[in-house]
LUMLUM-537297 format. One record per atom (N, C-alpha, C): residue in three letters; atom name; x, y, z. Coordinates in steps of 0.2 Angstrom, whole numbers, plus 5000, padded with zeros to 4 digits. Layout:
{node ala; CA; {X; Y; Z}}
...
***
This chain:
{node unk; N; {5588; 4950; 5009}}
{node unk; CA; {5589; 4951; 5016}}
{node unk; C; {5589; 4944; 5019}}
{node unk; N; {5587; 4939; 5016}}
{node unk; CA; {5585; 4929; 5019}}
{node unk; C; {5592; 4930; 5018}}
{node unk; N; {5597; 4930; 5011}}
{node unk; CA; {5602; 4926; 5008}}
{node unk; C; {5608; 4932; 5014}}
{node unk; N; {5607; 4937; 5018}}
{node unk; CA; {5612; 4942; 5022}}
{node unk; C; {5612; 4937; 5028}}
{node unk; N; {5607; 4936; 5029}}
{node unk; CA; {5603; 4933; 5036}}
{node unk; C; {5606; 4926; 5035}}
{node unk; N; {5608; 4920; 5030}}
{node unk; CA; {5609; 4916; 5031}}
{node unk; C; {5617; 4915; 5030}}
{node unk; N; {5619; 4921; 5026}}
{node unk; CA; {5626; 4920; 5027}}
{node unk; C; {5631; 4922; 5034}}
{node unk; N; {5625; 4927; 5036}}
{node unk; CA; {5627; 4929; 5044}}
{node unk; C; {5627; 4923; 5048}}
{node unk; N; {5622; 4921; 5047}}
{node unk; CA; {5620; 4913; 5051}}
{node unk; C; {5626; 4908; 5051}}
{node unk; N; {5628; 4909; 5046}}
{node unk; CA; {5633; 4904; 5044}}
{node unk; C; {5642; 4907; 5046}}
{node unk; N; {5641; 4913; 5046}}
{node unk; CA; {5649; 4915; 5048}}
{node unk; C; {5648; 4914; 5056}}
{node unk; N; {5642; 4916; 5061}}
{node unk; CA; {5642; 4915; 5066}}
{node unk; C; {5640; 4909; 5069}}
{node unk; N; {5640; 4902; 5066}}
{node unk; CA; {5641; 4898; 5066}}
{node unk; C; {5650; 4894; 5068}}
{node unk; N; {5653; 4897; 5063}}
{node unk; CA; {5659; 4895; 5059}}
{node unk; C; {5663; 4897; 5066}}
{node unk; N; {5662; 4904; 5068}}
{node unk; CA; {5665; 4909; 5074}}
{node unk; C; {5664; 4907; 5080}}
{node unk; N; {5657; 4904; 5080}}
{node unk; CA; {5657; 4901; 5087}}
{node unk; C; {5660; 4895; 5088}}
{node unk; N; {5660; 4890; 5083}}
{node unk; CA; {5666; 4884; 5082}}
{node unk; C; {5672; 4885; 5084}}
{node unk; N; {5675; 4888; 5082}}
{node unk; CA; {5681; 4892; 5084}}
{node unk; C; {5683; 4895; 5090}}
{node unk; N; {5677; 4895; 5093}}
{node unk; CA; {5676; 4899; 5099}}
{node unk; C; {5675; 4894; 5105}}
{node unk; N; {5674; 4888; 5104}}
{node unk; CA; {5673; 4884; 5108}}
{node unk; C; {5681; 4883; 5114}}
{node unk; N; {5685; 4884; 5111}}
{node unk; CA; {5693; 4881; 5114}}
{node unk; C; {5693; 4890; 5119}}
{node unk; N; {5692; 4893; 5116}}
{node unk; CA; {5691; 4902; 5120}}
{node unk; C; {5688; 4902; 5127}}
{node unk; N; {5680; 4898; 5126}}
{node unk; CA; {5676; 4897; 5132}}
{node unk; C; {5680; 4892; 5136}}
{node unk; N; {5681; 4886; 5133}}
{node unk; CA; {5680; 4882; 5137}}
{node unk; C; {5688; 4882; 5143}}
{node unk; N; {5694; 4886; 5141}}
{node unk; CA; {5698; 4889; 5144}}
{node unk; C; {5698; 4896; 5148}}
{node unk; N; {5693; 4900; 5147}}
{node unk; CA; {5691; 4907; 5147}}
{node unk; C; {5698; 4910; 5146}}
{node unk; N; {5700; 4910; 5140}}
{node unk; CA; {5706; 4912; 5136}}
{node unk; C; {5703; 4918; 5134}}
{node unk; N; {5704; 4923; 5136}}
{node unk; CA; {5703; 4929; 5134}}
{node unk; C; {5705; 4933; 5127}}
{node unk; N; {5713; 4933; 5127}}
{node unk; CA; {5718; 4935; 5124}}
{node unk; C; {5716; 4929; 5115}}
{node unk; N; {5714; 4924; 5115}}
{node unk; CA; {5710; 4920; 5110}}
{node unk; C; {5704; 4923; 5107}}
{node unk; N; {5701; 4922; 5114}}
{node unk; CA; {5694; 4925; 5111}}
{node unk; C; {5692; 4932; 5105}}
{node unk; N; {5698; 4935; 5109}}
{node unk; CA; {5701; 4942; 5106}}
{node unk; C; {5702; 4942; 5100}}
{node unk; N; {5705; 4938; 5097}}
{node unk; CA; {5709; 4935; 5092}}
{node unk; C; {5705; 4933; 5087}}
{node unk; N; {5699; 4927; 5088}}
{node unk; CA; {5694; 4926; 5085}}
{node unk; C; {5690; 4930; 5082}}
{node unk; N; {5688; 4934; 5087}}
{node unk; CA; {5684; 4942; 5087}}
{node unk; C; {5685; 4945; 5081}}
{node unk; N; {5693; 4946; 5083}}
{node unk; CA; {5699; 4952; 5077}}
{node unk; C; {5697; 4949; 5071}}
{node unk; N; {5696; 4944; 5068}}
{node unk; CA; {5697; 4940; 5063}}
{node unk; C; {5689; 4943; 5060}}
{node unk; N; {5686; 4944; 5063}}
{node unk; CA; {5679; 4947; 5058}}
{node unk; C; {5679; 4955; 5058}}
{node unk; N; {5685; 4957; 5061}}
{node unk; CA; {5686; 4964; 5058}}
{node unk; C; {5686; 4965; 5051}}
{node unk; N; {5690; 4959; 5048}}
{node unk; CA; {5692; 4962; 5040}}
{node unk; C; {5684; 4961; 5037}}
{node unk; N; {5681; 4958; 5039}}
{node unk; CA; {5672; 4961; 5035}}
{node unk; C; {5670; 4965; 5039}}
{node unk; N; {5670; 4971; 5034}}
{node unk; CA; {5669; 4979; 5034}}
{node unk; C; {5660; 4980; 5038}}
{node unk; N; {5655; 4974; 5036}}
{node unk; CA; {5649; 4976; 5036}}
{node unk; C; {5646; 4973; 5043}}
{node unk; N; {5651; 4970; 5047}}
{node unk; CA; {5652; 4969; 5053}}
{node unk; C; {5652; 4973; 5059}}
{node unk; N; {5650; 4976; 5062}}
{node unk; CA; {5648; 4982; 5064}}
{node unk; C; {5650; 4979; 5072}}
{node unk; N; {5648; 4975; 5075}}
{node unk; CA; {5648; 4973; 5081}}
{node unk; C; {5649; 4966; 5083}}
{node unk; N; {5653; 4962; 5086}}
{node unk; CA; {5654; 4957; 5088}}
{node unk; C; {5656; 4954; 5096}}
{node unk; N; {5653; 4950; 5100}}
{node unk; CA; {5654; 4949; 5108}}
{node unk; C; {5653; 4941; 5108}}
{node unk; N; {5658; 4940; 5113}}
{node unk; CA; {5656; 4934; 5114}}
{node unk; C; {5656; 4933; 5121}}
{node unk; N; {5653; 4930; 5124}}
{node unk; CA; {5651; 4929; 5133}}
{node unk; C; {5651; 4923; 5133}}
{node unk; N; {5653; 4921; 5141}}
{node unk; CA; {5651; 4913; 5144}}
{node unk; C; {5645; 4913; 5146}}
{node unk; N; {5641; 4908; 5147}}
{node unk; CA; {5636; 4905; 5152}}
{node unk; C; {5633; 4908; 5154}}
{node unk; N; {5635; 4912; 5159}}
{node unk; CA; {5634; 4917; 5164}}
{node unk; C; {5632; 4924; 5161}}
{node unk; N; {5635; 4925; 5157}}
{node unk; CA; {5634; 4932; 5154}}
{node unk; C; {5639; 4937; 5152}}
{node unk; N; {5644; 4934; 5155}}
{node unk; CA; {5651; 4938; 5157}}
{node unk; C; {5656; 4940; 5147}}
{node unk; N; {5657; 4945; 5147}}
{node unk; CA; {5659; 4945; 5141}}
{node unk; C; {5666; 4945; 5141}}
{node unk; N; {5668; 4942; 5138}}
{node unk; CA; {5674; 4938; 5136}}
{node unk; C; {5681; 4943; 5130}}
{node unk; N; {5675; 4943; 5127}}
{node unk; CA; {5679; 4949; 5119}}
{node unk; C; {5673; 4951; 5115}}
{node unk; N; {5676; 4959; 5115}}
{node unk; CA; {5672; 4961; 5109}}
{node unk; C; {5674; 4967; 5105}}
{node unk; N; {5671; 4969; 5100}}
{node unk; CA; {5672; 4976; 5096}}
{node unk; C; {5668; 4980; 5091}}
{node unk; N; {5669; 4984; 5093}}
{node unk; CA; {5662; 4987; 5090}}
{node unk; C; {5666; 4993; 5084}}
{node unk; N; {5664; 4995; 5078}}
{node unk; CA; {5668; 4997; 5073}}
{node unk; C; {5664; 5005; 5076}}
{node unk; N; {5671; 5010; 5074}}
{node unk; CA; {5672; 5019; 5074}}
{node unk; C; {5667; 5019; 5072}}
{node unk; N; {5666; 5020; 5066}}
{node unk; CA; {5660; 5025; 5059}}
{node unk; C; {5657; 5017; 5056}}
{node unk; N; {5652; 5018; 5061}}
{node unk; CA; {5648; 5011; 5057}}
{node unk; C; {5642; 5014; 5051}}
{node unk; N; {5641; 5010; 5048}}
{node unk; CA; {5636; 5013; 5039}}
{node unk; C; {5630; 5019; 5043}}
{node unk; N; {5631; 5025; 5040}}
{node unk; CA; {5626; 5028; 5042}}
{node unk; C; {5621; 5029; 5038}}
{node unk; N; {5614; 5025; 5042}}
{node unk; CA; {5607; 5026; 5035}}
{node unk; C; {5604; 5030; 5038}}
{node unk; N; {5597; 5031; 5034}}
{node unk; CA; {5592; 5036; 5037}}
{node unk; C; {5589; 5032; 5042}}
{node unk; N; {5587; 5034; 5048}}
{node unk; CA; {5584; 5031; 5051}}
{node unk; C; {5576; 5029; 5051}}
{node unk; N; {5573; 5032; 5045}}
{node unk; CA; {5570; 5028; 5042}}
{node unk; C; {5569; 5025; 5037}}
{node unk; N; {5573; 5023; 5037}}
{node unk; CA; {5576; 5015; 5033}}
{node unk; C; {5576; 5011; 5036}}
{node unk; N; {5570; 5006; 5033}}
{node unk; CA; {5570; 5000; 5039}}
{node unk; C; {5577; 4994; 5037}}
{node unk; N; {5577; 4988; 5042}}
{node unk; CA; {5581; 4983; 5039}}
{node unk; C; {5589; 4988; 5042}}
{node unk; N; {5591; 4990; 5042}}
{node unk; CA; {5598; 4994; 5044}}
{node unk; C; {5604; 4989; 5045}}
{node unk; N; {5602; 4985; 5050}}
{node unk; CA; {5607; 4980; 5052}}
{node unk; C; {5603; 4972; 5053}}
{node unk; N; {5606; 4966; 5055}}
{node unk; CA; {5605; 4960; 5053}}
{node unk; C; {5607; 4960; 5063}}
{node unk; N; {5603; 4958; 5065}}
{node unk; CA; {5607; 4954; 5074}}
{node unk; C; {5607; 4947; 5074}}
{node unk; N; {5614; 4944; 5075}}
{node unk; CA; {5612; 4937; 5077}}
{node unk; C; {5614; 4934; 5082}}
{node unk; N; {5612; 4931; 5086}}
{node unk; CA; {5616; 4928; 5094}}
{node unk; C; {5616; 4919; 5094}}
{node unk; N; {5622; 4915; 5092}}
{node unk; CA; {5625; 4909; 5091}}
{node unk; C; {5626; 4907; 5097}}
{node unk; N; {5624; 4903; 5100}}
{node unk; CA; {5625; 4900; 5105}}
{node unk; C; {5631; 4896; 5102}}
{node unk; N; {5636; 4894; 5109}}
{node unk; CA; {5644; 4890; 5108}}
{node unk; C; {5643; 4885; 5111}}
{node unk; N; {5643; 4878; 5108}}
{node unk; CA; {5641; 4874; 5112}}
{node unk; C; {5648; 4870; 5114}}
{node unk; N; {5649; 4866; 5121}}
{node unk; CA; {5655; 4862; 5120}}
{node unk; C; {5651; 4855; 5124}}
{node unk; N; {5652; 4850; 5120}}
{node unk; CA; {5650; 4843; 5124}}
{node unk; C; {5642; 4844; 5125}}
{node unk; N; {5639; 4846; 5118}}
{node unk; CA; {5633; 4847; 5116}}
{node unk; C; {5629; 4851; 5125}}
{node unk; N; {5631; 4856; 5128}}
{node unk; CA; {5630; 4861; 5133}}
{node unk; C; {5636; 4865; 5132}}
{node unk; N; {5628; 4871; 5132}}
{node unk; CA; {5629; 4879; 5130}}
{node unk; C; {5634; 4883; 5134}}
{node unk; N; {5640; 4883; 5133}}
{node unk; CA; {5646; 4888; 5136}}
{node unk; C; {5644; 4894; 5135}}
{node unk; N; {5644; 4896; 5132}}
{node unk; CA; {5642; 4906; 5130}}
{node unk; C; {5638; 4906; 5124}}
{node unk; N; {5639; 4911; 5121}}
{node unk; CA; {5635; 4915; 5114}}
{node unk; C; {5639; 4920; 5112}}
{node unk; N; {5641; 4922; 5105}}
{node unk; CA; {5641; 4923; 5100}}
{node unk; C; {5636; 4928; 5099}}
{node unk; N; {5637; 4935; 5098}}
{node unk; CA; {5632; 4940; 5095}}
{node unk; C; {5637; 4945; 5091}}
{node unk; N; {5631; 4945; 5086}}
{node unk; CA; {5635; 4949; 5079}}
{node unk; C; {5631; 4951; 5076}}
{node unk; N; {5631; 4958; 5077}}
{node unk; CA; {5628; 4965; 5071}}
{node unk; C; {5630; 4965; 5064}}
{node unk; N; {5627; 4965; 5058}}
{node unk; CA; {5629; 4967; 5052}}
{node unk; C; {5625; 4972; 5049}}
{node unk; N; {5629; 4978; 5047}}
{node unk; CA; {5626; 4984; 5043}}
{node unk; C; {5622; 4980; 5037}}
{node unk; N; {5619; 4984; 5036}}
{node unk; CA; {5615; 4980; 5028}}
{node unk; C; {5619; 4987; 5024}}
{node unk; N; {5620; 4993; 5025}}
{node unk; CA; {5622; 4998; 5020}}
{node unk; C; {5626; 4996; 5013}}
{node unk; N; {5629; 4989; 5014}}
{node unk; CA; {5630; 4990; 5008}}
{node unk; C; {5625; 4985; 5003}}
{node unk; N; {5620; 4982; 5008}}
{node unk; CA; {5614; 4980; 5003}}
{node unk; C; {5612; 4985; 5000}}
{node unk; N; {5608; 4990; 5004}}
{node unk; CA; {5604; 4995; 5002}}
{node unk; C; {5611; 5000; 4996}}
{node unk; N; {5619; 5000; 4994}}
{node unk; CA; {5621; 5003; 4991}}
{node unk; C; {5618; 5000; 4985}}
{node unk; N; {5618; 4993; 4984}}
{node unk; CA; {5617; 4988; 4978}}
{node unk; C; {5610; 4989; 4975}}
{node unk; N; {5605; 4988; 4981}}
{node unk; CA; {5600; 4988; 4977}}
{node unk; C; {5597; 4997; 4974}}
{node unk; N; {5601; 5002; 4978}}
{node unk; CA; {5601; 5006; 4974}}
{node unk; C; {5603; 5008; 4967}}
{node unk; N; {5610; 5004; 4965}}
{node unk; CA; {5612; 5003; 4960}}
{node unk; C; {5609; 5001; 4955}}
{node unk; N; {5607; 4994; 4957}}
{node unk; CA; {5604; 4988; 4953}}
{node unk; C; {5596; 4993; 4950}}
{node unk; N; {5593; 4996; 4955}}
{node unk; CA; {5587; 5001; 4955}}
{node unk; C; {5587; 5007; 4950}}
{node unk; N; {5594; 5009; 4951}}
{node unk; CA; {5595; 5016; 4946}}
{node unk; C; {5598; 5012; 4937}}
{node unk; N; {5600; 5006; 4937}}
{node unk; CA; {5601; 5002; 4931}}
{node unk; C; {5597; 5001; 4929}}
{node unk; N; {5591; 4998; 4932}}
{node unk; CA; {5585; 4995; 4928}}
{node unk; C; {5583; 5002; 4929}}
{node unk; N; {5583; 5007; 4930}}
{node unk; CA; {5577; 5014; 4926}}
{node unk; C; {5582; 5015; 4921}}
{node unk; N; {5586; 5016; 4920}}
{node unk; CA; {5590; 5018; 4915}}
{node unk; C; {5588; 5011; 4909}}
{node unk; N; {5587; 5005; 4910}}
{node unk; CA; {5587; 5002; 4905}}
{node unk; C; {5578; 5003; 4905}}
{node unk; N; {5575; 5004; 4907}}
{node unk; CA; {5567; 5005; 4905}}
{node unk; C; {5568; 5012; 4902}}
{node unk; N; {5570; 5018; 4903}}
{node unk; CA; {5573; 5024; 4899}}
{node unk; C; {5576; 5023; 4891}}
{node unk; N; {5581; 5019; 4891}}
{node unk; CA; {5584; 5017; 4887}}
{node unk; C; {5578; 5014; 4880}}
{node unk; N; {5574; 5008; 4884}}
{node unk; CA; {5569; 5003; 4879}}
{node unk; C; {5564; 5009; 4877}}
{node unk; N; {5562; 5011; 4882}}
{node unk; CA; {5557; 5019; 4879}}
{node unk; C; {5559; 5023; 4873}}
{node unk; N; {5566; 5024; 4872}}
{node unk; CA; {5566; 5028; 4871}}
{node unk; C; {5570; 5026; 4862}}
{node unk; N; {5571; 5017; 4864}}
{node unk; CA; {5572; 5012; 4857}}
{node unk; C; {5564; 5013; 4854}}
{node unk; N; {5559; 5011; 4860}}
{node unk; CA; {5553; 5012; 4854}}
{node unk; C; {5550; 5017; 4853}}
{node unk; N; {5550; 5022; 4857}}
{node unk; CA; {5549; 5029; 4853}}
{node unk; C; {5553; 5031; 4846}}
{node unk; N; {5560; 5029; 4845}}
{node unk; CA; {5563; 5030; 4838}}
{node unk; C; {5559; 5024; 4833}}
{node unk; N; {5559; 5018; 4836}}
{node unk; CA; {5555; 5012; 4831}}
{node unk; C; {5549; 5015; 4830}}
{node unk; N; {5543; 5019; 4834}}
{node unk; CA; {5537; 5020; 4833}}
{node unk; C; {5536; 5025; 4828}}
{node unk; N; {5542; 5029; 4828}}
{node unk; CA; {5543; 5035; 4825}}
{node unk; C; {5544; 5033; 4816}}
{node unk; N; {5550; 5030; 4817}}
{node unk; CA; {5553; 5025; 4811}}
{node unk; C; {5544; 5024; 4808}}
{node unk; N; {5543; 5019; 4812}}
{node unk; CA; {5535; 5015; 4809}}
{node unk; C; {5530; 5020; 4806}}
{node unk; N; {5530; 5025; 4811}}
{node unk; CA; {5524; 5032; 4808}}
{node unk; C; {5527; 5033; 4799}}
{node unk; N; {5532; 5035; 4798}}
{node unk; CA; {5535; 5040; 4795}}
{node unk; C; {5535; 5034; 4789}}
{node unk; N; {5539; 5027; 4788}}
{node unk; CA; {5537; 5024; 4782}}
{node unk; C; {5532; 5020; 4781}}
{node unk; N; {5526; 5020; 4785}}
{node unk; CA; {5519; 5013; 4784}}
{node unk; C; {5514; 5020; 4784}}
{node unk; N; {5514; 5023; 4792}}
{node unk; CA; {5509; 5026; 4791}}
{node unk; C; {5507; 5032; 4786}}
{node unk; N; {5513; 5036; 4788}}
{node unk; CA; {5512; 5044; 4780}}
{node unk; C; {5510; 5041; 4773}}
{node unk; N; {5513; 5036; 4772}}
{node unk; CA; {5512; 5033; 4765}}
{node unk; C; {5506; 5031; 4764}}
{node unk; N; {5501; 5028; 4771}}
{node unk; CA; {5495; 5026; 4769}}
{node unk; C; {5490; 5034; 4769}}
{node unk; N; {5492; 5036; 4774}}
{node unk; CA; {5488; 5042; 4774}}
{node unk; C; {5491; 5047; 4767}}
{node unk; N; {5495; 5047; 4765}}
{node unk; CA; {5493; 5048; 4759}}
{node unk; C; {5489; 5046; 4753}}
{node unk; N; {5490; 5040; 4755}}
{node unk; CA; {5484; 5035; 4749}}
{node unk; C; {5478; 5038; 4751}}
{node unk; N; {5476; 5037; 4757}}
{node unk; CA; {5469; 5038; 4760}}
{node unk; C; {5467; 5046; 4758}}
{node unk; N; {5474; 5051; 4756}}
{node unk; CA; {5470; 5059; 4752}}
{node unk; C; {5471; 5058; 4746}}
{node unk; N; {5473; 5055; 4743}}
{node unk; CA; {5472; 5055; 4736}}
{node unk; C; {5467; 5051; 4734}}
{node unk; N; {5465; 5047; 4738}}
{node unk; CA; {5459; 5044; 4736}}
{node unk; C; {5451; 5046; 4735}}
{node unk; N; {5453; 5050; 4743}}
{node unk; CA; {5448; 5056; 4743}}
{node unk; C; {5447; 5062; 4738}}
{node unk; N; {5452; 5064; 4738}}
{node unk; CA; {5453; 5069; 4732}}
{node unk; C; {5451; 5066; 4725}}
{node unk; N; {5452; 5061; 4723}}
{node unk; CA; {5449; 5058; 4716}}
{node unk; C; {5442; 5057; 4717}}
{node unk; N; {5439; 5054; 4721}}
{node unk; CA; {5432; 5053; 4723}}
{node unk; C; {5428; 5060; 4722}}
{node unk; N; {5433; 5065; 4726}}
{node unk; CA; {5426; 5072; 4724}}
{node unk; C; {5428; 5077; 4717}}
{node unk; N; {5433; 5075; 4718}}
{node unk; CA; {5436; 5080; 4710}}
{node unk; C; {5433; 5075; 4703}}
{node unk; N; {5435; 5069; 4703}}
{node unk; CA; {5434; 5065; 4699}}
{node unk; C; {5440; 5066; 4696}}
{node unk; N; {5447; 5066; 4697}}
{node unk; CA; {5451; 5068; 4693}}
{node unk; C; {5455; 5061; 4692}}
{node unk; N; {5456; 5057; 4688}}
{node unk; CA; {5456; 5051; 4688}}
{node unk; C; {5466; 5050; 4686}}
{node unk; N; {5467; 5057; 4682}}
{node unk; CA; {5475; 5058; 4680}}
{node unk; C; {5479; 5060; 4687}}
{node unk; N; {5476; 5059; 4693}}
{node unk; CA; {5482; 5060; 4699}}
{node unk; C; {5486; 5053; 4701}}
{node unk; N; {5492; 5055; 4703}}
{node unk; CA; {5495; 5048; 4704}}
{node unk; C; {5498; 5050; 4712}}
{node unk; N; {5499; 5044; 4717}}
{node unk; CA; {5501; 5045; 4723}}
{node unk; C; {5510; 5042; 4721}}
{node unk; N; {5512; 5048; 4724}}
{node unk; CA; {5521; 5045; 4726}}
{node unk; C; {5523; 5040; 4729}}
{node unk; N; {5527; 5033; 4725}}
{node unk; CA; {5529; 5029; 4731}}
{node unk; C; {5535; 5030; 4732}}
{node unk; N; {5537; 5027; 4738}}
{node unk; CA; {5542; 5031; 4743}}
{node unk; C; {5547; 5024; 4745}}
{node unk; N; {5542; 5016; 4745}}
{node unk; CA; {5547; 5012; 4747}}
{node unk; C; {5544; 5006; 4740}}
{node unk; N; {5551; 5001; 4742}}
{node unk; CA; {5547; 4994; 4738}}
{node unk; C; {5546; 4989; 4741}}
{node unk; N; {5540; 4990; 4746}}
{node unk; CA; {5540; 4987; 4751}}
{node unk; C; {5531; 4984; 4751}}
{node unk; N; {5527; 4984; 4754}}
{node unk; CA; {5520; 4981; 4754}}
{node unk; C; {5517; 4988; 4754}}
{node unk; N; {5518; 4993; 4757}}
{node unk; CA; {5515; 4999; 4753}}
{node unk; C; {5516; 5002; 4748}}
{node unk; N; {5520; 5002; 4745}}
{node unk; CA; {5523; 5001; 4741}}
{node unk; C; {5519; 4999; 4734}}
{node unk; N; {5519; 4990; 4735}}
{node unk; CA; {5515; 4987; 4730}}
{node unk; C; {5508; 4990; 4730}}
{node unk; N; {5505; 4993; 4737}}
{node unk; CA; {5499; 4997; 4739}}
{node unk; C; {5499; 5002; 4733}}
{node unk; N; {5502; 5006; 4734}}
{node unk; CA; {5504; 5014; 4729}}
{node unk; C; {5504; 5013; 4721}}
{node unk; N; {5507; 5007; 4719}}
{node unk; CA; {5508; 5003; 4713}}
{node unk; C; {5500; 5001; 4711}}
{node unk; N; {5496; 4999; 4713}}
{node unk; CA; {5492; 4995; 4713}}
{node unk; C; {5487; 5000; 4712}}
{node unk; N; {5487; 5004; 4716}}
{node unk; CA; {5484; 5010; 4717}}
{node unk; C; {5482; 5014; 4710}}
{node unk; N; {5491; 5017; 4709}}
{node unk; CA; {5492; 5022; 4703}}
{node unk; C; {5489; 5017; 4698}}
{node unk; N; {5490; 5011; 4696}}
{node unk; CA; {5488; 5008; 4691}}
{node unk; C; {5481; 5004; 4690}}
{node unk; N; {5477; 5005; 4693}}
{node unk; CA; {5471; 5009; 4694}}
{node unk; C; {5468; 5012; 4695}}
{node unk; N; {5469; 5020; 4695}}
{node unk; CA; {5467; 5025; 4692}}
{node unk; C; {5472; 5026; 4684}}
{node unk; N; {5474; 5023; 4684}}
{node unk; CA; {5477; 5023; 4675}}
{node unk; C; {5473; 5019; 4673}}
{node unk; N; {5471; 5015; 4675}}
{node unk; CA; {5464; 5009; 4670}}
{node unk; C; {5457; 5015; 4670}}
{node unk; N; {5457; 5017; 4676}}
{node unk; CA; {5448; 5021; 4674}}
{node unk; C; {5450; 5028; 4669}}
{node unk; N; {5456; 5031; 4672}}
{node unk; CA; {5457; 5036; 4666}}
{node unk; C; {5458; 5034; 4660}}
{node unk; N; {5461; 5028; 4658}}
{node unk; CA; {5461; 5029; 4652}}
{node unk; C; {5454; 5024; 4650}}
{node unk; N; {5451; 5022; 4652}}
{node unk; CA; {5443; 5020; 4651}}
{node unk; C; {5438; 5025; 4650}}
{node unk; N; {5438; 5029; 4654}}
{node unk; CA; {5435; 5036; 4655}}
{node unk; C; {5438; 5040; 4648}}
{node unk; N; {5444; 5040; 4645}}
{node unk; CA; {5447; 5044; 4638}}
{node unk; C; {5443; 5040; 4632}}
{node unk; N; {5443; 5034; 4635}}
{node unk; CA; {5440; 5029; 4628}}
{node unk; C; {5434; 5030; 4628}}
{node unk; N; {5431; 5031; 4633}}
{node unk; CA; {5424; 5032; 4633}}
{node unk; C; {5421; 5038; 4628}}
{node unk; N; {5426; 5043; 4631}}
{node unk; CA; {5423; 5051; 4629}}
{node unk; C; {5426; 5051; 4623}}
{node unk; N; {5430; 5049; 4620}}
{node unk; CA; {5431; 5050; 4612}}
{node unk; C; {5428; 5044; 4609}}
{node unk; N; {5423; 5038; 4610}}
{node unk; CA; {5420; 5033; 4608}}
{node unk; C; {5415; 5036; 4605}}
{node unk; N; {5411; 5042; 4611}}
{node unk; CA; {5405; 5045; 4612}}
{node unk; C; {5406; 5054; 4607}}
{node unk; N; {5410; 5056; 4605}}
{node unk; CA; {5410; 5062; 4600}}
{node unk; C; {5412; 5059; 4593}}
***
């Protein structure tokens, strides 16, 4: 809104300079001219200029100016440039600007960035998923096989590895492991018959 406000600032600035040889002649048929010249920006809705007095000189107001909700605050931008000639004020400058096509952008810019928060959502939803499926099932499997060895005492089970990766060497470590007590637990029982 600052950055609409100051470019407005700045065109009717520019407009009243312009404007100064209009007044100071009360050249109508110029002034008109001038005026015309901010028709080709579409978000320009309203444009007048007067002398001193109040008297208006030229103006134009656009057919089908942006229609917002009317509770949509911000709508349009008003600015009034005084024209100065020999540092005293000849007339003013007053220019309406729609904002509708700020508000097209930031609905744009608004509907982009949900769609990229959508998008990231929905990268770590398949990443979390990825994650579950090769780190976590592989542990929780280790985690019931280990239970199951502990109450069965069945020392001949081995767990599936699935990657060659740090769980993986976990699995490895694992199975090779209950192969040391199995086969200590076989040495034993036939040391002892």
């Amino acid at each position: 809104l600052q950055i609409g406000r100051a470019q407005l600032a700045g065109l009717a600035s520019v407009t009243a300079n312009n404007s100064e040889a209009s007044l100071a002649f009360l050249d109508e048929k110029s002034a008109r001219q001038t005026l015309d010249s901010l028709r080709e920006i579409p978000a320009i809705i309203e444009a007048s200029l007067s002398t001193i007095d109040g008297r208006e000189m030229a103006s134009f107001t656009r057919d089908e100016p942006d229609r917002l909700p009317t509770w949509l605050p911000w709508r349009e931008i008003s600015i009034t440039q005084p024209v100065m000639l020999d540092q005293e004020r000849a007339g003013s400058l007053t220019l309406r600007f729609a904002l509708g096509a700020m508000w097209a952008d930031l609905v744009v810019n608004l509907a982009l960035s949900v769609l990229a928060l959508l998008m990231a959502f929905l990268v770590a939803l398949i990443l979390a998923r990825h994650l579950a499926l090769t780190v976590t099932n592989p542990i929780s499997e280790l985690s019931a096989a280990a239970r199951k060895v502990s109450h069965s005492g069945h020392y001949s089970l081995r767990v599936t590895k699935q990657d060659n990766d740090e769980v993986g060497t976990l699995v490895d470590a694992f199975n090779d492991m209950l192969g040391q007590i199995h086969r200590r637990l076989a040495a034993d029982e036939t040391a002892a018959h």
